[in-house]
C-alpha positions as CSV (number, residue, x, y, z in Angstrom):
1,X,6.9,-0.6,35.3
2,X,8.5,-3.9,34.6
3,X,12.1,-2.3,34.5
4,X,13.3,-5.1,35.4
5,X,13.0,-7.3,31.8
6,X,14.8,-4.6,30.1
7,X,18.0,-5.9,31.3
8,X,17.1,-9.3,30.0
9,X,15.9,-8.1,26.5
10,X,17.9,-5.2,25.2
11,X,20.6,-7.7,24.5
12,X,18.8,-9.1,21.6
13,X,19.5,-8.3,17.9
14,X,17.5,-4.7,16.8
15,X,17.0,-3.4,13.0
16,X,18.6,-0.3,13.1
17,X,16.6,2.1,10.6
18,X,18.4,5.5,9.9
19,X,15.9,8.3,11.7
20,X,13.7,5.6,12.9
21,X,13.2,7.2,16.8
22,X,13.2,10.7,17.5
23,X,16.5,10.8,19.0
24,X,18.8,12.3,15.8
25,X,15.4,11.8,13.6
26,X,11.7,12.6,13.5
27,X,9.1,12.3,16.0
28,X,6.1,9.8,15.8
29,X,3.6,12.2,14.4
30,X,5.6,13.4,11.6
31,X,5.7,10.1,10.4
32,X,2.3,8.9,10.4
33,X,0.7,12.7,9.1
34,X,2.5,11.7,6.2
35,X,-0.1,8.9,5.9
36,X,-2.3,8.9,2.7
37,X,-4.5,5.4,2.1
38,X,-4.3,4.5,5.7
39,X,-5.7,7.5,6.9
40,X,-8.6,5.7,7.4
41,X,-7.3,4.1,10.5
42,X,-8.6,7.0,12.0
43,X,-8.1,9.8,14.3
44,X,-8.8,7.3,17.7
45,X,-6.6,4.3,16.6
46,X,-3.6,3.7,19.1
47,X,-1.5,4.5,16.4
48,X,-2.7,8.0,15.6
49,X,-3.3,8.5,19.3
50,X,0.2,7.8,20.5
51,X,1.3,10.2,17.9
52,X,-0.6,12.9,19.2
53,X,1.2,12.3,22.7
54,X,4.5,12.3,21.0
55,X,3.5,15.4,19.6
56,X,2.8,17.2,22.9
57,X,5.4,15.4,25.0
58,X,7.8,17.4,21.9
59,X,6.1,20.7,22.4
60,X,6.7,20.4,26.0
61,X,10.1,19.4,25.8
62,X,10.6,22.5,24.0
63,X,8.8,24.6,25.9
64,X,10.3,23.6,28.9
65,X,13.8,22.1,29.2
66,X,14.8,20.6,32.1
67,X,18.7,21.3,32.4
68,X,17.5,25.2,31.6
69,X,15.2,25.3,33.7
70,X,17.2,24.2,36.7
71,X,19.9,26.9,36.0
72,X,18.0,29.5,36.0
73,X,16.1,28.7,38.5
74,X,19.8,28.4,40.6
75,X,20.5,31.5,39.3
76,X,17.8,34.3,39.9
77,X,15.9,34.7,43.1
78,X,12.9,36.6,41.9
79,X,12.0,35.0,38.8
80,X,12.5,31.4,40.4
81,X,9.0,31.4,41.1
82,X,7.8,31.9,37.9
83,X,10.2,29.3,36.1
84,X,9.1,27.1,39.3
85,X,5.7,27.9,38.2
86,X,6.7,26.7,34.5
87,X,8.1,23.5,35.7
88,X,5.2,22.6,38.0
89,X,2.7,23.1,34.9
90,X,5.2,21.0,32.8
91,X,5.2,18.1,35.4
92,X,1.5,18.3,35.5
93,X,1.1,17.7,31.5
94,X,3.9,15.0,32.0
95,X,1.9,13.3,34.2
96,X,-1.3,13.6,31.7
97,X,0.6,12.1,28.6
98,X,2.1,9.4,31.2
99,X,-1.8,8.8,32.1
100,X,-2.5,9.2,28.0
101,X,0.2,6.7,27.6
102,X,-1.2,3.7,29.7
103,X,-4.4,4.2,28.2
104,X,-2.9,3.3,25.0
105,X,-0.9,0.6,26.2
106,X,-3.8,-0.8,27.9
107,X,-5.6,-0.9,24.6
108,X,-2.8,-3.0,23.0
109,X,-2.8,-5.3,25.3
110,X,-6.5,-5.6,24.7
111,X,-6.0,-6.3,21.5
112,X,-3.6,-8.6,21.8
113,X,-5.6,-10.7,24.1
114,X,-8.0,-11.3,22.3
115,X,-5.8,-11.9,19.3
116,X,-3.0,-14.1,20.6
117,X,-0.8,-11.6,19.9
118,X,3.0,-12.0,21.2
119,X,6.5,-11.1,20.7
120,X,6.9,-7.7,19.5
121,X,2.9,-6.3,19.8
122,X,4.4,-3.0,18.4
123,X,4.8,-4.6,14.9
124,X,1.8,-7.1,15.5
125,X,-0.3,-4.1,16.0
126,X,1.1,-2.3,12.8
127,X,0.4,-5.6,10.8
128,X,-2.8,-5.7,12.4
129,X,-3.6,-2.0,10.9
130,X,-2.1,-3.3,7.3
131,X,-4.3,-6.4,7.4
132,X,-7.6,-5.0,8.5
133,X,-8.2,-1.2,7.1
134,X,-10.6,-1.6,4.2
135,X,-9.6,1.0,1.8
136,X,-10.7,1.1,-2.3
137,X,-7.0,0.4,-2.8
138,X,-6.8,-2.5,-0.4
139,X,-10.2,-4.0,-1.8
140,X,-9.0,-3.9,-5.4
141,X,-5.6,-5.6,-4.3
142,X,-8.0,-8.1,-2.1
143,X,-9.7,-9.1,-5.5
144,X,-6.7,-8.8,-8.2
145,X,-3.6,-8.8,-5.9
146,X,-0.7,-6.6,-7.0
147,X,-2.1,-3.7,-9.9
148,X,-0.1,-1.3,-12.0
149,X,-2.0,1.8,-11.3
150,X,-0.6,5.4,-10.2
151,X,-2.2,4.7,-6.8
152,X,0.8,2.4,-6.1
153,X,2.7,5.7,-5.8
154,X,0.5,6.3,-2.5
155,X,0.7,2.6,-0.9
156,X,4.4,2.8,-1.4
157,X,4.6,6.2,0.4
158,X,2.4,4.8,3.4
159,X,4.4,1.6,3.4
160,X,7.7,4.0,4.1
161,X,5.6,5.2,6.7
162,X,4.9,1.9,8.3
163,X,8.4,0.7,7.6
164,X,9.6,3.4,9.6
165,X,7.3,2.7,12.0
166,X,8.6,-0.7,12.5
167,X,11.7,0.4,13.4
168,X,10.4,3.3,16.0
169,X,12.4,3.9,18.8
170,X,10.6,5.0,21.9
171,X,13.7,5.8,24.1
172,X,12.8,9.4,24.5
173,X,9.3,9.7,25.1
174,X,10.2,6.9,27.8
175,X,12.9,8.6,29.3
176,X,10.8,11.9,29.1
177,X,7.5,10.2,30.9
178,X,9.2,7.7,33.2
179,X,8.3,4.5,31.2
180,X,9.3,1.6,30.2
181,X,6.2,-0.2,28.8
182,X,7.4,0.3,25.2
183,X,10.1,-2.1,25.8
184,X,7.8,-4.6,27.4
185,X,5.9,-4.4,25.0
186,X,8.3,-4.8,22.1
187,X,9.7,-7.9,23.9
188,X,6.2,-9.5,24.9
189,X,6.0,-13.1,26.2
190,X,2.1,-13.8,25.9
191,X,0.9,-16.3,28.7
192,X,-0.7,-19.1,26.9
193,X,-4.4,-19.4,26.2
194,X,-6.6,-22.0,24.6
195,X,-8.1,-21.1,21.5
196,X,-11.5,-20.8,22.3
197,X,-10.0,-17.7,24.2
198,X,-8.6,-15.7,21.7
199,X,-9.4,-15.9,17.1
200,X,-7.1,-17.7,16.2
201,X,-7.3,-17.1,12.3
202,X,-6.4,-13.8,13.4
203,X,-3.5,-14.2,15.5
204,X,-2.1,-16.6,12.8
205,X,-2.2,-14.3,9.5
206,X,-1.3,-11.3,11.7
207,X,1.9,-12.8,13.3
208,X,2.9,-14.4,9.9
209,X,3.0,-11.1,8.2
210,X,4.3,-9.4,10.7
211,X,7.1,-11.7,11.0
212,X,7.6,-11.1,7.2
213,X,7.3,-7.1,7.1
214,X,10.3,-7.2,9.8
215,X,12.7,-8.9,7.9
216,X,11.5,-6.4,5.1
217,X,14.8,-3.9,3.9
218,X,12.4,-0.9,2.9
219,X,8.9,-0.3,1.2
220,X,10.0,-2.0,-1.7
221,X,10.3,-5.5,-0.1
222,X,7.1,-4.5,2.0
223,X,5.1,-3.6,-0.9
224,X,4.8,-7.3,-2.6
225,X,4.6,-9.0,0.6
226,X,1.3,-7.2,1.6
227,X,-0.5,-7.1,-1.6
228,X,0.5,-10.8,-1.7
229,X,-1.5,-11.0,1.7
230,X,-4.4,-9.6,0.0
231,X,-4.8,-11.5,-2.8
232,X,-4.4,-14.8,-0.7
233,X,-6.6,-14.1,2.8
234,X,-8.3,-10.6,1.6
235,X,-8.6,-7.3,4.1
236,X,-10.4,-6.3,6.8
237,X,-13.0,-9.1,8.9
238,X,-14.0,-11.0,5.8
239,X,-10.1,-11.7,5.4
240,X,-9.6,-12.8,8.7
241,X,-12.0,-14.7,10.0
242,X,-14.1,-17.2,9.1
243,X,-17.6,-17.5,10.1
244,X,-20.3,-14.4,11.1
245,X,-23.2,-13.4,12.8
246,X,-25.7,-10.2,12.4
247,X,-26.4,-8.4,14.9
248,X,-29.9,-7.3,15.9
249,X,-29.0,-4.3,16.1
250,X,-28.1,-3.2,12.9
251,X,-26.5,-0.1,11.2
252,X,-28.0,3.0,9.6
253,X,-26.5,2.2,6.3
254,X,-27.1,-2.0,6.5
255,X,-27.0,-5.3,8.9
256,X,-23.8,-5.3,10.8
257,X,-22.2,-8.3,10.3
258,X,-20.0,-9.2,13.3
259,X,-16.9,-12.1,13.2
260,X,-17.9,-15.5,15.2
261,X,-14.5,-15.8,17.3
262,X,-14.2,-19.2,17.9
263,X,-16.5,-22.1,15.3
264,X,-14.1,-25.2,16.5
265,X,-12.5,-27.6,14.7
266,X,-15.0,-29.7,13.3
267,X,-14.5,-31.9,10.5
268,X,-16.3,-34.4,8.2
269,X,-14.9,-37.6,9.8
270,X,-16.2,-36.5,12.7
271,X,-19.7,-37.2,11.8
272,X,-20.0,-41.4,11.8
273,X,-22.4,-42.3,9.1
274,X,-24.1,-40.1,6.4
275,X,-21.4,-40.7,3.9
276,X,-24.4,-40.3,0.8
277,X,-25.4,-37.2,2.3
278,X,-22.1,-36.0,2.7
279,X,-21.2,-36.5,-0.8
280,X,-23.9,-34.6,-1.8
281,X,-22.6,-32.1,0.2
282,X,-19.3,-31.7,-0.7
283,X,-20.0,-32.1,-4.4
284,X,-22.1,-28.6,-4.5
285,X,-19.6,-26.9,-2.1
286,X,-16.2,-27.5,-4.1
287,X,-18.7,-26.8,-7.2
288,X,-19.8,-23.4,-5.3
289,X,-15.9,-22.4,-4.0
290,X,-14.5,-23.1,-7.6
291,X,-16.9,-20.5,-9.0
292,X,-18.9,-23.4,-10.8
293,X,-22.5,-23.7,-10.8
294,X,-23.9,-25.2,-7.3
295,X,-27.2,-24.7,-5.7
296,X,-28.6,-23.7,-2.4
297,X,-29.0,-26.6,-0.1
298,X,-30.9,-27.7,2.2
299,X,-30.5,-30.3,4.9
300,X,-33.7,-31.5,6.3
301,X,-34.7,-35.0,8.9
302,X,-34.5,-35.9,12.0
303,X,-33.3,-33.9,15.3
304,X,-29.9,-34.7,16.5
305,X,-28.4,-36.6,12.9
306,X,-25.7,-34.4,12.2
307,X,-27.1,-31.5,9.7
308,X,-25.6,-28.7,11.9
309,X,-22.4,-30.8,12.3
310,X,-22.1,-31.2,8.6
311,X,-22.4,-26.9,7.7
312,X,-19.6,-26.7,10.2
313,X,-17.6,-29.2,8.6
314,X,-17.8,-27.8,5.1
315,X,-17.0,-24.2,6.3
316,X,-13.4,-25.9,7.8
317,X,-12.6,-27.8,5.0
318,X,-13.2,-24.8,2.8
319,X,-12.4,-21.8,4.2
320,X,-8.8,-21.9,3.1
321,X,-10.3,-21.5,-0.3
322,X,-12.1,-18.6,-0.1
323,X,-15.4,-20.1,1.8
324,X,-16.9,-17.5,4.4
325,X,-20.5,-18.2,6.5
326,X,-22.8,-15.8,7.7
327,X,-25.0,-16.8,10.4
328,X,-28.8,-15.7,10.1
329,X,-31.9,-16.3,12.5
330,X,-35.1,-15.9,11.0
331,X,-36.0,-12.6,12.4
332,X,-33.4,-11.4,10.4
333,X,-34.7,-12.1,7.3
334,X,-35.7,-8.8,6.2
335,X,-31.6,-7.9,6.6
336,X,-30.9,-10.3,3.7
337,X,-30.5,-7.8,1.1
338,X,-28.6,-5.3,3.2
339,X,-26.2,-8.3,4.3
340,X,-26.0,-9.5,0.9
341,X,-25.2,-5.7,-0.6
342,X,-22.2,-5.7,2.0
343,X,-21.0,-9.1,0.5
344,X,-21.4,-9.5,-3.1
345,X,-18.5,-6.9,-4.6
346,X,-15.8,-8.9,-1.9
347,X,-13.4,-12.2,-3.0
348,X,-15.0,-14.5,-1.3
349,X,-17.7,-17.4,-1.5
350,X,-20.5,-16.8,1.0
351,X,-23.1,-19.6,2.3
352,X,-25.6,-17.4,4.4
353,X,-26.5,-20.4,7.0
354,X,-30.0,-20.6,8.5
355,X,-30.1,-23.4,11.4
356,X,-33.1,-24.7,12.1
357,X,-35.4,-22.6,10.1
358,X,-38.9,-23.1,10.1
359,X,-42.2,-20.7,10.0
360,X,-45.3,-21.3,11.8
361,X,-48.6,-20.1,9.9
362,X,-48.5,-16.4,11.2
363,X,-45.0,-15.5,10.9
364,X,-44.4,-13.9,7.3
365,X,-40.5,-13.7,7.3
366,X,-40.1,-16.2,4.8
367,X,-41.2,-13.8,2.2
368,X,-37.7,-12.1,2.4
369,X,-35.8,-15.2,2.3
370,X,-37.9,-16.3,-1.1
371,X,-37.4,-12.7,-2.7
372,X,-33.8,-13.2,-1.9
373,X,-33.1,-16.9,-3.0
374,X,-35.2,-16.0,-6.2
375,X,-34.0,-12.8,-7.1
376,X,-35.8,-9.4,-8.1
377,X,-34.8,-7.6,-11.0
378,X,-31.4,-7.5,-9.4
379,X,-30.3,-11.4,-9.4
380,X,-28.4,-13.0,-6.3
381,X,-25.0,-12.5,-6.6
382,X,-23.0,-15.3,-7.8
383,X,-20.8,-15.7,-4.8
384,X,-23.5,-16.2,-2.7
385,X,-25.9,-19.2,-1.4
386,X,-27.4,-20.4,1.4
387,X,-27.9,-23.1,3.3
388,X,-30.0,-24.3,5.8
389,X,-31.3,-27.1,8.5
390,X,-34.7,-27.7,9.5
391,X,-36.6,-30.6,10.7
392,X,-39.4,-29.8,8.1
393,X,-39.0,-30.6,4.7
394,X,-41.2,-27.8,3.5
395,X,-40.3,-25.3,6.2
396,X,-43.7,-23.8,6.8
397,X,-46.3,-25.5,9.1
398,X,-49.0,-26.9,7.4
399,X,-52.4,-27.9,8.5
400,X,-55.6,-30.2,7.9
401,X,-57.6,-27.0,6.5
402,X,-54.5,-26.8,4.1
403,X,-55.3,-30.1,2.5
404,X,-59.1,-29.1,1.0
405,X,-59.9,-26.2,-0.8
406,X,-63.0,-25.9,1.8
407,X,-62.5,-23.3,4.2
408,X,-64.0,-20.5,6.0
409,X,-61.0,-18.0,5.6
410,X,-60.1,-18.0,1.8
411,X,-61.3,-19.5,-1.1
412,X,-58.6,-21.1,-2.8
413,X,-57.0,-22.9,-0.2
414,X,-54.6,-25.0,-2.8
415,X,-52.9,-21.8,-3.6
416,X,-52.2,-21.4,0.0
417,X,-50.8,-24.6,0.0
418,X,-48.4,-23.8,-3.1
419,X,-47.2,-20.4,-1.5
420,X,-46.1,-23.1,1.6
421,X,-44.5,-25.5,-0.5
422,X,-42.7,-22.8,-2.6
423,X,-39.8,-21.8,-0.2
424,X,-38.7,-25.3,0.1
425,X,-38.9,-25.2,-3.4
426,X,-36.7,-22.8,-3.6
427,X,-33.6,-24.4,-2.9
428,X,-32.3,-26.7,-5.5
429,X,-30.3,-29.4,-3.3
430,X,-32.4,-31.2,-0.5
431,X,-30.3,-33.6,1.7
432,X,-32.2,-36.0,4.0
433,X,-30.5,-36.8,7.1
434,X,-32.6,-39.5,9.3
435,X,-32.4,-41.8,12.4
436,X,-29.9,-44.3,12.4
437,X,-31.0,-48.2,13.0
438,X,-30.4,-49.9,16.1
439,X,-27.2,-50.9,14.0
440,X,-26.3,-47.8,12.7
441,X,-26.5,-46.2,16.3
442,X,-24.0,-48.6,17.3
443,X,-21.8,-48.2,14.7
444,X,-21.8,-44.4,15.7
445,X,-20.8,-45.4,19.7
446,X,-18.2,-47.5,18.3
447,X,-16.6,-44.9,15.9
448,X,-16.4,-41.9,18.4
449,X,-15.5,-43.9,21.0
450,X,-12.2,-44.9,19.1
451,X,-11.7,-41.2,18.9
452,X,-11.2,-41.5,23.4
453,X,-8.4,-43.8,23.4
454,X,-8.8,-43.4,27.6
455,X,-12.3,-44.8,27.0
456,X,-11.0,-48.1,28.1
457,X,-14.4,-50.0,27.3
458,X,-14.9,-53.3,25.1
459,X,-17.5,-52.7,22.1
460,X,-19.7,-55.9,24.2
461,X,-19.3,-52.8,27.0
462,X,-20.5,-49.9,24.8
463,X,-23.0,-51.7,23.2
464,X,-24.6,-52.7,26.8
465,X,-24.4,-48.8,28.0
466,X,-25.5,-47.6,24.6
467,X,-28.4,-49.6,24.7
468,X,-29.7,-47.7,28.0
469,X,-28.6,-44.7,26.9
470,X,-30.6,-43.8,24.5
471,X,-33.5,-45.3,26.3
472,X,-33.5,-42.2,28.2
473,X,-32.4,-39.7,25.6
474,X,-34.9,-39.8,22.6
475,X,-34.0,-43.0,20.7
476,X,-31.4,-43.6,18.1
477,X,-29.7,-40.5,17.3
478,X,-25.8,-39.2,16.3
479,X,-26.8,-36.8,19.2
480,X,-27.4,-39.1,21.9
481,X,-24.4,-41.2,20.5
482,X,-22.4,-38.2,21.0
483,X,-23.7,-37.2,24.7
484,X,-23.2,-41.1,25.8
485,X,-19.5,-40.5,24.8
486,X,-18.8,-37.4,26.3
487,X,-20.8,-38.5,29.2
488,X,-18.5,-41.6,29.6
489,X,-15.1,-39.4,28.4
490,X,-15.8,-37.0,31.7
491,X,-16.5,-39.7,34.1
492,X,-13.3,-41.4,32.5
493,X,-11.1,-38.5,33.5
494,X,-13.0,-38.0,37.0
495,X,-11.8,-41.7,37.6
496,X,-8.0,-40.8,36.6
497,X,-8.3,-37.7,38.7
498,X,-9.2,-40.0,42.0
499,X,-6.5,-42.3,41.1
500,X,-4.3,-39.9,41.3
């Protein structure tokens, strides 16, 4: 397997780490049973898996050396079958931990594809573990970065571990199995992928501290260096990613909240217009990420004017500060509380987002998100809000009947039209966000399309197209602004492609 590159890679510059390999030093598994905190990587991670092959490729080797083996075999007619017995059973649990092997290796590679992992995926893989494996010690360090307490003693003594990990040499289990994967691997040239492919947020923490826990001497130069990491982007998802989703199929013990891989690159500018509403905005999330008082929000108007646009944009221009977004539909509701128990003891700020939210007269779900926005005898935490679109301002359908205090069905009718008016009540910022003017909508053409310098079209031009445009797509609108653009963008680059 790939042999061939080893010839081409071995010349580069290698730490060399007393004992690192098993050749004159230990073998995989004696290093990582050491383990204490990170235990909780867990018995079917990679790492503890390959150490378990290492382990049994060692037995083996014990059991049954080759060189003796052959000698004897040379040497004595009637036990020959038996020690050819031996060796056959030995080449057939060779060729299980070769199998056990590529399993492994296969699951790296995995994990580095969807990571954009690249270079040495060895140590990627090892930062990967550091970075992600939620542990009381690494949730403390997450909200108070490096502490004085005894448990230090135990992160340094898994640290030596991981150090010495860094530095494993593979030579022998290769030579043993008839590999050479671990040298790929450690010498990886990823082929490139867009970034809608792979989380980038991921791949860019991991591979910066993995470049900095390889120029690390010993545990005591890795020991500030990952706490550092803590403090800065946090452990585990939360610390990695940026935006989430629940899923609908949730856990025994609460919601499970899953990362969003790819949110795009969205940004205020990006949204022509609105600059009052976007104020607003901005004001109550830089109050909410500093820890200040800020309330939640809700964006409310027109279809197609930007409100979704403008919760994207404020979780990119603040997640470097801590700002994290959770993703909720309305039939998910009743997982508030759960999601919310999961979130509030973490170093983060969290806007639980709810896009277009709105309740018709028989669907109760919005009594959860009003127990939860008010609070119980528990209040919300303090690093949480939420946020959410509609094109309602007061979220729940209303009717005719609702307007008179007349009505077959109850008697107080005007209380039934407070309880609807409540939840919108509820949230203490409302932002309007309505239908541009004929100028407005212009304005909006104009603006994106200086964003396509290949749209080679005068603003006379735009104006003229524009003007049919939204004839057919539901009026004035940053939405149908938006499609005319990308609708002229892709015919642009049809046109260059002919040309060519």
């Amino acid at each position: 397997m790939c042999s061939h590159t080893w010839s081409r890679v071995k010349r580069r510059k290698k730490a060399v780490v007393p004992n690192a390999g098993h050749k004159g030093g230990q073998i995989l598994d004696s290093y990582v049973s050491k383990l204490i905190i990170f235990r909780a990587v867990g018995e079917d991670s990679i790492l503890f898996r390959l150490a378990d092959i290492c382990r049994r490729f060692q037995a083996g080797s014990l059991k049954h050396p080759a060189e003796g083996l052959d000698r004897q075999v040379g040497g004595l007619e009637d036990p020959a079958g038996s020690l050819k017995s031996q060796a056959g059973e030995w080449e057939r649990e060779r060729q299980a931990l070769r199998t056990e092997v590529l399993v492994q290796v296969n699951r790296l590679l995995d994990l580095a594809t969807r990571y954009g992992f690249n270079d040495n995926l060895w140590h990627n893989y090892l930062a990967f573990l550091l970075a992600t494996t939620e542990t009381p010690f690494t949730l403390v360090s997450e909200r108070v970065g490096e502490n004085k307490g005894s448990v230090n003693q135990f992160f340094k003594n898994d640290l030596e571990v991981f150090h010495a990990l860094f530095h494993y040499d593979f030579t022998e289990i290769e030579e043993g199995l008839g590999l050479t994967c671990f040298r790929v691997l450690t010498h990886f040239q990823a082929i490139p992928k867009k970034e809608q492919i792979y989380n980038k947020n991921v791949s860019e923490k991991v591979l910066q501290l993995s470049g900095q826990l390889e120029e690390a001497k010993d545990a005591e130069e890795m020991f500030p260096i990952v706490t550092d990491f803590y403090k800065r982007y946090g452990v585990g998802e939360f610390g990695l990613n940026k935006a989430f989703r629940i899923s609908d199929r949730p856990e025994e013990d609460g919601a499970l909240i899953l990362p969003i891989r790819s949110t795009g690159e969205m940004t205020l500018d990006d949204l022509i217009g609105y600059e009052a509403q976007k104020k607003k905005l901005i004001e109550n999330t830089e109050a909410f990420v500093e820890g200040r008082s800020a309330n939640n929000v809700l964006l409310y108007g027109d279809a197609g004017t930007g409100k979704s646009t403008s919760i994207k944009a404020i979780l990119n221009a603040y997640y470097d500060r801590g700002l994290r977004m959770i993703e909720i539909y309305k039939h998910q509701c009743r997982d508030l509380s759960r999601v919310i128990e999961k979130i509030r003891n973490r170093n983060y700020r969290f806007i639980i987002y709810m896009d277009d939210l709105s309740f018709e007269e028989h669907e109760l779900e919005y009594k959860y998100l009003k127990a939860v926005i008010e609070g119980g005898l528990e209040p919300r935490p303090e690093n949480v809000l939420i946020y959410a679109t509609s094109n309602r301002r007061h979220l729940i359908k209303e009717t005719w009947s609702d307007r008179t205090d007349r009505s077959d069905d109850e008697l107080h009718r005007s209380d039934t039209v407070q309880e609807k008016l409540s939840l919108a009540a509820r949230f203490g910022l409302t932002i309007g966000y309505f239908r541009p003017d004929q100028e407005q909508y212009f304005e909006i053409v104009t603006g994106l399309a200086a964003k396509k310098p290949e749209l080679q079209l005068s603003r006379e031009e735009l104006i003229a197209k524009a003007r049919v445009w939204e004839l057919n797509h539901g009026g004035f609108s940053g939405r149908a602004a938006q499609q005319l653009i990308d609708d002229l963008y892709g015919k642009c680059g049809q046109r260059a492609e002919e040309r060519l």
